[in-house]
BAGUKE-930708 format. One record per atom (N, C-alpha, C, O): residue number from 1; atom name; x, y, z. Coordinates in nm, 4 decimals. Layout:
REM residues N
site n->NUM; atom->CA; X->X; Y->Y; Z->Z $
...
This chain:
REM residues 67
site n->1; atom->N; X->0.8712; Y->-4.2942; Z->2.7218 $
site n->1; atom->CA; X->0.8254; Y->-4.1942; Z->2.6251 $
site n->1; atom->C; X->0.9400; Y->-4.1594; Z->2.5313 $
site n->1; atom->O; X->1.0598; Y->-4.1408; Z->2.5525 $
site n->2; atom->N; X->0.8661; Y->-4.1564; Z->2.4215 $
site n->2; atom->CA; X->1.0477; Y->-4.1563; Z->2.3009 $
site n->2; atom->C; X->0.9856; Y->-3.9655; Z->2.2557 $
site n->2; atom->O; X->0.8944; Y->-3.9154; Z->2.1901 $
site n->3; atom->N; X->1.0874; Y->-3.9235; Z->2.3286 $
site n->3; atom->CA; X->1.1323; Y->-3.7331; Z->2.2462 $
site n->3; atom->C; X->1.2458; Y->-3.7014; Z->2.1634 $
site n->3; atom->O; X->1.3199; Y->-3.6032; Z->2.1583 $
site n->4; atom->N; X->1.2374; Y->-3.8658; Z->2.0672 $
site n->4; atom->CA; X->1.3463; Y->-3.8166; Z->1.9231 $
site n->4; atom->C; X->1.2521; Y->-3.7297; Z->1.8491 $
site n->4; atom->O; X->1.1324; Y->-3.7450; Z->1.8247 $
site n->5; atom->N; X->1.3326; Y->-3.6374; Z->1.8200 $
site n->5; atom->CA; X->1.2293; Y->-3.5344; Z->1.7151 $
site n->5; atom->C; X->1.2378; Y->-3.6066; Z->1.5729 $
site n->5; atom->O; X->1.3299; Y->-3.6694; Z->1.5206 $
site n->6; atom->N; X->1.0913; Y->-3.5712; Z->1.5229 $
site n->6; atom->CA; X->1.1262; Y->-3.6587; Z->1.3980 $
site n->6; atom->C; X->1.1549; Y->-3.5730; Z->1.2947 $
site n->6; atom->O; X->1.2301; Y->-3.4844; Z->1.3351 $
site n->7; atom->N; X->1.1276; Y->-3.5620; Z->1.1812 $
site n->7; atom->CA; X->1.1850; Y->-3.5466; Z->1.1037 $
site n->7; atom->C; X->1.0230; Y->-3.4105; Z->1.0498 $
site n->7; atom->O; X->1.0474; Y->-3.3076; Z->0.9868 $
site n->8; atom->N; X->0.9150; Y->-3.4394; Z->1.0830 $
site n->8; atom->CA; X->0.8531; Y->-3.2979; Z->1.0372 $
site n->8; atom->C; X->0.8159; Y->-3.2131; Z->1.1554 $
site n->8; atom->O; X->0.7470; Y->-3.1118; Z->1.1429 $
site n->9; atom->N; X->0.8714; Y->-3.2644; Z->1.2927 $
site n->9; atom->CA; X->0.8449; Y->-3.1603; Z->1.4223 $
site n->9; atom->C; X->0.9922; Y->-3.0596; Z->1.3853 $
site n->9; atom->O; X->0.9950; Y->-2.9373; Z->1.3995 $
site n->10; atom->N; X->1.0972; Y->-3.1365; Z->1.3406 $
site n->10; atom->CA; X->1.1817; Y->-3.0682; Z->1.2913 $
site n->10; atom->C; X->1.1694; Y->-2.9016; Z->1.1500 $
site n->10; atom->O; X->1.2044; Y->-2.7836; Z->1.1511 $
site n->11; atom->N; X->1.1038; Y->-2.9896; Z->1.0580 $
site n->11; atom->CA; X->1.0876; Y->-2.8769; Z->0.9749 $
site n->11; atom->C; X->0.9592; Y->-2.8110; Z->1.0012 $
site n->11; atom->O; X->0.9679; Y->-2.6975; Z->0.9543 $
site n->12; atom->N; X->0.8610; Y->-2.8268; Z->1.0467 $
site n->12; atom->CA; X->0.7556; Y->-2.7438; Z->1.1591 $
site n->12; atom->C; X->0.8380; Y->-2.6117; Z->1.1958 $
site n->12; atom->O; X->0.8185; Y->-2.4956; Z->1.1600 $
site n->13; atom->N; X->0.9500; Y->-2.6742; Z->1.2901 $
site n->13; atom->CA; X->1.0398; Y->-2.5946; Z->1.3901 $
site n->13; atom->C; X->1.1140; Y->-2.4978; Z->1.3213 $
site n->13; atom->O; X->1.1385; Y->-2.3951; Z->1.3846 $
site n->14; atom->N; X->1.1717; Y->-2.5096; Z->1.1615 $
site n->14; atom->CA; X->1.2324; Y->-2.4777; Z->1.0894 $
site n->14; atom->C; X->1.1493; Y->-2.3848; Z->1.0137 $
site n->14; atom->O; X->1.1984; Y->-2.2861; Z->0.9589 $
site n->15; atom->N; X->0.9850; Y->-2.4222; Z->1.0071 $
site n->15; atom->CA; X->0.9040; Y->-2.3122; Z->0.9178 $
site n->15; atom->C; X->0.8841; Y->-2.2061; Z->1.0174 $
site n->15; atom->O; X->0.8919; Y->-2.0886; Z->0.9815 $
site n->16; atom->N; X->0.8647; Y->-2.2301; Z->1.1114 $
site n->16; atom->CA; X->0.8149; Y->-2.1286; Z->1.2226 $
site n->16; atom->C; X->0.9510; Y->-2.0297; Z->1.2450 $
site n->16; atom->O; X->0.9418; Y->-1.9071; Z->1.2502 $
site n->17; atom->N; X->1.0704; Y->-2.0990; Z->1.2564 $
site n->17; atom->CA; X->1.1508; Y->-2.0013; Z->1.2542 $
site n->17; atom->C; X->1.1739; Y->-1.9117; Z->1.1582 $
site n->17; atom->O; X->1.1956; Y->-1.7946; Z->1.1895 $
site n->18; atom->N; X->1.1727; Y->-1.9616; Z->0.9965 $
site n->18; atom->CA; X->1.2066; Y->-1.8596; Z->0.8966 $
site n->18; atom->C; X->1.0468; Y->-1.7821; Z->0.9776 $
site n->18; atom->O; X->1.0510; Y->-1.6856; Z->1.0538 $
site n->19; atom->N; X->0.9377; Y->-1.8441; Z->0.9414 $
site n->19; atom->CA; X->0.8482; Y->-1.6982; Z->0.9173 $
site n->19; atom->C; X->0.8478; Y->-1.5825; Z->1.0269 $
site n->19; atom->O; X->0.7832; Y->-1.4800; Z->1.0052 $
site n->20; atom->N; X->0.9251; Y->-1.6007; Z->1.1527 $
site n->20; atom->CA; X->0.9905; Y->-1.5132; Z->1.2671 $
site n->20; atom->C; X->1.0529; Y->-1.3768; Z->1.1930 $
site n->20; atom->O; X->1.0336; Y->-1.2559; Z->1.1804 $
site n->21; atom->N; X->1.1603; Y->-1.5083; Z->1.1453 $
site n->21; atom->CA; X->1.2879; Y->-1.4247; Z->1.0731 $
site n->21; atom->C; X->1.1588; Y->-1.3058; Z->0.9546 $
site n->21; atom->O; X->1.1341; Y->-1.1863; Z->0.9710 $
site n->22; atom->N; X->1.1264; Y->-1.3618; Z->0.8901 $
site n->22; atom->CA; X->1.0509; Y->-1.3032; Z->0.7572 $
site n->22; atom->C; X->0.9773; Y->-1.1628; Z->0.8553 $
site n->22; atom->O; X->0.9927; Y->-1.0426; Z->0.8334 $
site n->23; atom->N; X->0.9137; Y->-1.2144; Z->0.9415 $
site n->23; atom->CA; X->0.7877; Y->-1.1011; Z->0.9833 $
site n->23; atom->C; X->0.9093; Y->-0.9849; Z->1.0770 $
site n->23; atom->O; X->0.8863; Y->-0.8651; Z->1.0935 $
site n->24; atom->N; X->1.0079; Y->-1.0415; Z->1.1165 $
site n->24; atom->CA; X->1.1289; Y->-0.9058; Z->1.1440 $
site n->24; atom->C; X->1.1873; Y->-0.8589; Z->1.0787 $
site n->24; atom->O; X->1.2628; Y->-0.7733; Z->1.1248 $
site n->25; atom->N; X->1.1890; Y->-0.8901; Z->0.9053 $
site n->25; atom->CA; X->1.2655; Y->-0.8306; Z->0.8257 $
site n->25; atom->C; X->1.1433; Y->-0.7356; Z->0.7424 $
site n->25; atom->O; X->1.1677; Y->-0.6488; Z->0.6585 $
site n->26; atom->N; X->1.0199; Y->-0.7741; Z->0.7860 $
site n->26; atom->CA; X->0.9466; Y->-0.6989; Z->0.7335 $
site n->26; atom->C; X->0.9078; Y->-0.5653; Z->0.8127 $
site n->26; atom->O; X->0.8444; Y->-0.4697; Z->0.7681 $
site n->27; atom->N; X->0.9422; Y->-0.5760; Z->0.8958 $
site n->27; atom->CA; X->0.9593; Y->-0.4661; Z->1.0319 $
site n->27; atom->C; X->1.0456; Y->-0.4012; Z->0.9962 $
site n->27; atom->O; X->1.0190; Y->-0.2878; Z->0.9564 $
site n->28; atom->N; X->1.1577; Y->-0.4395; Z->0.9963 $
site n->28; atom->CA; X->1.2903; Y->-0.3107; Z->0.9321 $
site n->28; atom->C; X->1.2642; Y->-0.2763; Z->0.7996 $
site n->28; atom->O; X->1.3079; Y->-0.1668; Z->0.7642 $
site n->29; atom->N; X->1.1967; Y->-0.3510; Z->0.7084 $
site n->29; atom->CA; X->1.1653; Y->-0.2828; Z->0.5443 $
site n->29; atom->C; X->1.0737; Y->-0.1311; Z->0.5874 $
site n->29; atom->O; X->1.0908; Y->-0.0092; Z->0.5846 $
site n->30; atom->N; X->0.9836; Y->-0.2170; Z->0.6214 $
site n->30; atom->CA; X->0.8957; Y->-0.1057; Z->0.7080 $
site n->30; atom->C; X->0.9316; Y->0.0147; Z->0.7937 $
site n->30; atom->O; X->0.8491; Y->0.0911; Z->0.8438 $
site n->31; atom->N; X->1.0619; Y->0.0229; Z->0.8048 $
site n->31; atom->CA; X->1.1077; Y->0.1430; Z->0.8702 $
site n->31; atom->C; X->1.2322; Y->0.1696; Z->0.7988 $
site n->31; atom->O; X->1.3280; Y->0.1958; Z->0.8715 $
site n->32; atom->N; X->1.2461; Y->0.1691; Z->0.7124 $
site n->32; atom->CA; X->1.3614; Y->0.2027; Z->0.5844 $
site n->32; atom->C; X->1.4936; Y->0.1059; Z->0.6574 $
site n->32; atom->O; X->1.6045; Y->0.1495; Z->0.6886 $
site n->33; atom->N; X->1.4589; Y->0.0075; Z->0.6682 $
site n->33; atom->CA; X->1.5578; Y->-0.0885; Z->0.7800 $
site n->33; atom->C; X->1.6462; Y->-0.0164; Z->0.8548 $
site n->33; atom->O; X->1.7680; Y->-0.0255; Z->0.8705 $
site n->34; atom->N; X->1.5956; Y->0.0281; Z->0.8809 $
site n->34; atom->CA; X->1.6319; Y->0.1239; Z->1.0170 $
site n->34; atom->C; X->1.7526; Y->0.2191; Z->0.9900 $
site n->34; atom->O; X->1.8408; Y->0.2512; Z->1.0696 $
site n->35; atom->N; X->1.7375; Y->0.2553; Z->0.8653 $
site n->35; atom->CA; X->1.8298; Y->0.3480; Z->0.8225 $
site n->35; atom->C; X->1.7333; Y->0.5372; Z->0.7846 $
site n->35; atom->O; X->1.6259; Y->0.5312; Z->0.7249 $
site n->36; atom->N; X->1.7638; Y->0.6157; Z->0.8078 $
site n->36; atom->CA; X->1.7440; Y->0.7176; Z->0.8202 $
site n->36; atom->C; X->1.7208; Y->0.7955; Z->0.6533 $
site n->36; atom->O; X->1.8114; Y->0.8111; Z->0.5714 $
site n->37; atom->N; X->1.5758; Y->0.8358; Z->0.6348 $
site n->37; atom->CA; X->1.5583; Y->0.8284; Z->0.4930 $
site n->37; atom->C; X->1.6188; Y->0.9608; Z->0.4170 $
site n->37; atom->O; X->1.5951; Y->0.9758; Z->0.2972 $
site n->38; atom->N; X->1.6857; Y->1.0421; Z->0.4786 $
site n->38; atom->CA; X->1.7512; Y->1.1928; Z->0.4501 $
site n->38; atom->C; X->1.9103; Y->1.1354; Z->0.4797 $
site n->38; atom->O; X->1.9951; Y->1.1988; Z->0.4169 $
site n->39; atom->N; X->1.9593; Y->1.0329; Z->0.5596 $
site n->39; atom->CA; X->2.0899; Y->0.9720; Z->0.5158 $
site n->39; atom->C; X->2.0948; Y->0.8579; Z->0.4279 $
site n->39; atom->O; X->2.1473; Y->0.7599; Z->0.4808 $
site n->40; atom->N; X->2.0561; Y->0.8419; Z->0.3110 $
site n->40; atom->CA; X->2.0693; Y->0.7241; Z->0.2293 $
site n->40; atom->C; X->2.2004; Y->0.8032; Z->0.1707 $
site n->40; atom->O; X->2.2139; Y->0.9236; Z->0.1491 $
site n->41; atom->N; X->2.2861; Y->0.7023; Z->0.1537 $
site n->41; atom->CA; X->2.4211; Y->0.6690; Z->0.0636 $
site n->41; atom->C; X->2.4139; Y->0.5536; Z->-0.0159 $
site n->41; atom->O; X->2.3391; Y->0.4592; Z->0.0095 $
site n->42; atom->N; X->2.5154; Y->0.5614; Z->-0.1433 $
site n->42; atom->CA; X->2.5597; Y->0.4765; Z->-0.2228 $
site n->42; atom->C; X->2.5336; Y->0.3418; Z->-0.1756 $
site n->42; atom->O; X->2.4596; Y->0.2527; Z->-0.2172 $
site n->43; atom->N; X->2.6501; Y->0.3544; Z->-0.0338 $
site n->43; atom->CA; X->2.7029; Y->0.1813; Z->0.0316 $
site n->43; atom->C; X->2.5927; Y->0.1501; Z->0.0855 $
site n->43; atom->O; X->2.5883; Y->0.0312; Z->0.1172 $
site n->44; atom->N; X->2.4918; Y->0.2158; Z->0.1112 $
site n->44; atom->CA; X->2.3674; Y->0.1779; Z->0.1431 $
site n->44; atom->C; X->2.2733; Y->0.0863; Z->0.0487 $
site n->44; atom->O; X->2.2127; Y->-0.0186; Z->0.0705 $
site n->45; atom->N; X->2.2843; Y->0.1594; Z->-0.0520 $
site n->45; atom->CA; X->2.2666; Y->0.0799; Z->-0.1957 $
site n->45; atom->C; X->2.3026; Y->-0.0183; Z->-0.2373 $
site n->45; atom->O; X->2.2357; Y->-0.1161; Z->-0.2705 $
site n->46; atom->N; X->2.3939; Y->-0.0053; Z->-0.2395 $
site n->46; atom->CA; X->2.5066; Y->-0.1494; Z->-0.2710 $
site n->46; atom->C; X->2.4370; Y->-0.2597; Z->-0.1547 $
site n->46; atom->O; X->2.3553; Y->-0.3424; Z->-0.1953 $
site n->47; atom->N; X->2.4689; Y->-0.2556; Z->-0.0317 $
site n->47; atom->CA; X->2.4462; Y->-0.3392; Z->0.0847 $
site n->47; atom->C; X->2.2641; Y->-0.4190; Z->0.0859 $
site n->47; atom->O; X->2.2146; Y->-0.5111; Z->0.1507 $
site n->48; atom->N; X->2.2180; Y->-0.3380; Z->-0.0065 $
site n->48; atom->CA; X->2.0652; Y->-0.3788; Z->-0.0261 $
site n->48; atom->C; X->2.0709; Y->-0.4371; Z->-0.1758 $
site n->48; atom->O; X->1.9682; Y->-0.4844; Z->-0.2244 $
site n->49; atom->N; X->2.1719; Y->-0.4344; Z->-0.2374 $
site n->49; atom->CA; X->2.2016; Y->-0.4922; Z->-0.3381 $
site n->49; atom->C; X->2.2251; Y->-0.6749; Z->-0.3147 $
site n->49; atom->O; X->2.1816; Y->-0.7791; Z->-0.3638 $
site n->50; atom->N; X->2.3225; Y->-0.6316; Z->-0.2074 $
site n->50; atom->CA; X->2.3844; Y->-0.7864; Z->-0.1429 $
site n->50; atom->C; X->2.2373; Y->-0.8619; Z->-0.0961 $
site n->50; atom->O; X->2.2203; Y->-0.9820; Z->-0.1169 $
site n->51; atom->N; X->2.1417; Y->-0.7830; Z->-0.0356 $
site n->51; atom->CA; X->2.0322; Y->-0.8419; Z->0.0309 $
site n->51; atom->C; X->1.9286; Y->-0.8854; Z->-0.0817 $
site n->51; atom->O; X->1.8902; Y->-1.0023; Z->-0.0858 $
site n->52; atom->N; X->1.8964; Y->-0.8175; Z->-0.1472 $
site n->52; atom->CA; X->1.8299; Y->-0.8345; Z->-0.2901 $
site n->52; atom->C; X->1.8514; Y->-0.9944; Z->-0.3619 $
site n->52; atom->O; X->1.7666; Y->-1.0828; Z->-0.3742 $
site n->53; atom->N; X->2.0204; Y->-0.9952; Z->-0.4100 $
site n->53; atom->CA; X->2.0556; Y->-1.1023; Z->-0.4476 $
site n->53; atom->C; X->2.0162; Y->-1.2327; Z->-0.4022 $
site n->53; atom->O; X->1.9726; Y->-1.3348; Z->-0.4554 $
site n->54; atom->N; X->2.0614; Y->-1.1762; Z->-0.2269 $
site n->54; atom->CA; X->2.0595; Y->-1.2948; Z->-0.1342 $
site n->54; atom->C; X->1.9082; Y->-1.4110; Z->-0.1540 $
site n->54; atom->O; X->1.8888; Y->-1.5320; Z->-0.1651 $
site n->55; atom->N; X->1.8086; Y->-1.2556; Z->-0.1485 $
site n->55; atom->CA; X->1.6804; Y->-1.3094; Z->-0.1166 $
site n->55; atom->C; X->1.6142; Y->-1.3558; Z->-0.2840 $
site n->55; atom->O; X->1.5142; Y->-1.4256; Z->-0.3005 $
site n->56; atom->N; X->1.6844; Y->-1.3067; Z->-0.3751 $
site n->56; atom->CA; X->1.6720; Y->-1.3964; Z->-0.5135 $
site n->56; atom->C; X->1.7307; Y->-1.5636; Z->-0.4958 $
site n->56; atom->O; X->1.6689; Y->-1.6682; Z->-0.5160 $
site n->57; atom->N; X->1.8557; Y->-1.5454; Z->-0.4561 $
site n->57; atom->CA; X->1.9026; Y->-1.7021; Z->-0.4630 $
site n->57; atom->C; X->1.8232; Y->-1.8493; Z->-0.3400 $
site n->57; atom->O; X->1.8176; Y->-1.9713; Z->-0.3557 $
site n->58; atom->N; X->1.7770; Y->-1.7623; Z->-0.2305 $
site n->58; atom->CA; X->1.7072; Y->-1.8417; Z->-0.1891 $
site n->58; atom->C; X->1.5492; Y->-1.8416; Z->-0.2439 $
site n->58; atom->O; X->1.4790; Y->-1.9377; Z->-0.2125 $
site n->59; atom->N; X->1.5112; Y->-1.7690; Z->-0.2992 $
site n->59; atom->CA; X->1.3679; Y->-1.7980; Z->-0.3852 $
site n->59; atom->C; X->1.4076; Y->-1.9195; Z->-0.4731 $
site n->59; atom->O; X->1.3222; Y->-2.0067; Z->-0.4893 $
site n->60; atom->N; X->1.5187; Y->-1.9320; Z->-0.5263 $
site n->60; atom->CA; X->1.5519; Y->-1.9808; Z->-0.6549 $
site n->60; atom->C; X->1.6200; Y->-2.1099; Z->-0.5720 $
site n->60; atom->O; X->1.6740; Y->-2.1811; Z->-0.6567 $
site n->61; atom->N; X->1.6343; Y->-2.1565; Z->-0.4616 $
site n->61; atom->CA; X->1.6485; Y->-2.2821; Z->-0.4258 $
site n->61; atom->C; X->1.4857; Y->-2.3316; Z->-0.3278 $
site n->61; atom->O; X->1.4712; Y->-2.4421; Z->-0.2756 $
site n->62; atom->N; X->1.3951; Y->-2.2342; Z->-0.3245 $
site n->62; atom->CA; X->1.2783; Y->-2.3165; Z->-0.2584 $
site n->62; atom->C; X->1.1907; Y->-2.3043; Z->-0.3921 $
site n->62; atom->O; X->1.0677; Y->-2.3072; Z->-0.3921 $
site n->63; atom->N; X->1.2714; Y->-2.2902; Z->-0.5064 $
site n->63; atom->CA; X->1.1129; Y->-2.3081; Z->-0.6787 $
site n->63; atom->C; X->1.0445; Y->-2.2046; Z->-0.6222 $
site n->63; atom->O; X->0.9465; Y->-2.2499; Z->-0.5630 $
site n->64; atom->N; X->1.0552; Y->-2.0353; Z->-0.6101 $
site n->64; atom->CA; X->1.0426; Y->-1.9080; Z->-0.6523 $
site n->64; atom->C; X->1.0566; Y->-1.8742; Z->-0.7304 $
site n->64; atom->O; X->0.9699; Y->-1.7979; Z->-0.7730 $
site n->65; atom->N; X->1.1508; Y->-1.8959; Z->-0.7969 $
site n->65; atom->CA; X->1.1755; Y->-1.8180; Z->-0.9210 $
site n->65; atom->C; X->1.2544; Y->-1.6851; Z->-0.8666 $
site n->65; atom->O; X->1.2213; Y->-1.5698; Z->-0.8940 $
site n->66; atom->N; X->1.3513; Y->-1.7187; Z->-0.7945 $
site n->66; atom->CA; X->1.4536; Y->-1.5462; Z->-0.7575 $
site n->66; atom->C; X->1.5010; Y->-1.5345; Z->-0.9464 $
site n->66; atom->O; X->1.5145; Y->-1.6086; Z->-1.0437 $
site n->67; atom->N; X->1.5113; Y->-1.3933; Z->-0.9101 $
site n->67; atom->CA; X->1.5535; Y->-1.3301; Z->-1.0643 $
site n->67; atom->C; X->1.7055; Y->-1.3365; Z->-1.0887 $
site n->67; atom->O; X->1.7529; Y->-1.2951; Z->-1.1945 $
């Protein structure tokens, strides 16, 4: 029995993981990512700034269109 993974059990494995990742980051959006909505700060801002970007530049390498 041959269990080389091929090449779309692989990215299967790879979609299932981002949409993991995706449906837990939508869990912490959903709860002000787990930051406390009467302590928001600046660096808080900023740090969702970094995340913002992040999630633009990978739109913009799967043809999204990140801004």
């Amino acid at each position: 029995m041959d269990t080389k993974q091929t090449t779309l059990d692989a990215y299967l494995a790879r979609t299932a993981a981002i949409h993991a990742k995706l449906e837990r980051f939508q869990q912490l959006a959903d709860d002000h990512l787990g930051h406390d909505p009467d302590a928001i700060h600046w660096g808080l801002v900023g740090n969702l700034g970094r995340v913002e970007a992040g999630l633009d530049e990978l739109l913009a390498i799967l043809g999204g269109d990140g801004e």
